[in-house]
C-alpha positions in Angstrom: 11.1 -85.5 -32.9 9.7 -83.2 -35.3 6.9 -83.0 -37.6 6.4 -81.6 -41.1 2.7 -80.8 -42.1 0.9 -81.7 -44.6 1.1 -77.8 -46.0 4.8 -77.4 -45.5 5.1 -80.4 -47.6 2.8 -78.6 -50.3 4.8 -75.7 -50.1 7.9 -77.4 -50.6 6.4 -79.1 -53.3 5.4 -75.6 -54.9 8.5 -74.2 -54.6 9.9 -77.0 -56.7 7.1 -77.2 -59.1 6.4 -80.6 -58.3 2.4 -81.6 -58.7 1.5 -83.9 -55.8 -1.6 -85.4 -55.2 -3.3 -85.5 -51.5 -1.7 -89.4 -51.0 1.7 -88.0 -52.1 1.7 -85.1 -49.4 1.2 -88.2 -46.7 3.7 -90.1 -48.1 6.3 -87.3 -48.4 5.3 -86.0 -45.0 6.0 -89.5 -43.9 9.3 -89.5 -45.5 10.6 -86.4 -44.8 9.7 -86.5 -41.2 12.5 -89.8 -41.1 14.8 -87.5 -43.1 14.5 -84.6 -40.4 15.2 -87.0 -37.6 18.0 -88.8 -39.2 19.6 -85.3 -39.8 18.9 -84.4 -35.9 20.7 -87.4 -34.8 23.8 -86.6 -36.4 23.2 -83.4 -35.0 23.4 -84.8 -31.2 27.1 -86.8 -32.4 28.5 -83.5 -33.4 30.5 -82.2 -30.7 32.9 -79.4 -30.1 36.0 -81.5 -29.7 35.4 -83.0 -33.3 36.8 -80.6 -35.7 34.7 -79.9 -38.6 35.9 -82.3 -42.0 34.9 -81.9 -45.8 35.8 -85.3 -45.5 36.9 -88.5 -43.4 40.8 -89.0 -44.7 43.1 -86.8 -45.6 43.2 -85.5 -49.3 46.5 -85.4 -51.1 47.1 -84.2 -54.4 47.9 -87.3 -56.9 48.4 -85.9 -60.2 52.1 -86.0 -61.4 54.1 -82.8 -61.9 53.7 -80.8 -64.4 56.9 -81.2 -67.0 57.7 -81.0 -70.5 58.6 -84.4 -72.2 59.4 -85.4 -75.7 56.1 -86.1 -78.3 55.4 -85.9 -81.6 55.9 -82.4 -83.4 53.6 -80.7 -85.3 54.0 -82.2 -88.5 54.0 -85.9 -87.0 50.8 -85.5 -85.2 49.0 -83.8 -88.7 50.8 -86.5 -91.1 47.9 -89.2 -90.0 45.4 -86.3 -90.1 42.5 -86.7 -93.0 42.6 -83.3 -93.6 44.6 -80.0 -91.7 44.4 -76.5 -92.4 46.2 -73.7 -90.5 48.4 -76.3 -88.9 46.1 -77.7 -86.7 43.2 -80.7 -87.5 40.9 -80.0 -89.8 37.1 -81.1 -88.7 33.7 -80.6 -90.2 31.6 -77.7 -88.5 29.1 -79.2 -85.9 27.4 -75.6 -85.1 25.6 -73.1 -87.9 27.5 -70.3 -86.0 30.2 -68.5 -88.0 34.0 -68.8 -87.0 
């Protein structure tokens, strides 16, 4: 069982520029002392015989292939537009960039 000190706590907090006040660095020291352990006992299950997983069942891909179907053409899907330019939908500019 390890320990975290009061100033590793502070440090940890300065490195994230988090302001913590002297009851905070107990508290955190506190928590982060469970953290460590509960990380150090899934440390002990690990074993050479268990493979390393990203995760705990297989992945499979689910998405459906990739294949051209029938839509609407061009002119169909602009006919409902408010406004088109250029063949494609015109929209009012949302940025004070230029095109």
């Amino acid at each position: 069982m390890s320990t975290i000190s009061r100033d590793e706590v502070a440090h940890l907090a300065g490195l994230a520029r988090l302001a913590v006040t002297e009851e905070e660095l107990d508290t955190f020291a506190g928590q982060l002392d469970q953290i460590l352990d509960a990380v150090a006992k899934v440390g002990e299950v690990a074993s050479d015989d268990i493979p390393p997983t990203s995760h705990a069942v297989p992945v499979t891909n689910v998405f459906r292939e990739d294949a051209v179907r029938p839509s609407l053409s061009r002119e169909q899907a602009l006919a409902g537009a408010p406004a088109a330019e250029e063949n494609r939908f015109r929209v009012p500019r949302i940025l004070d960039e230029e095109a």
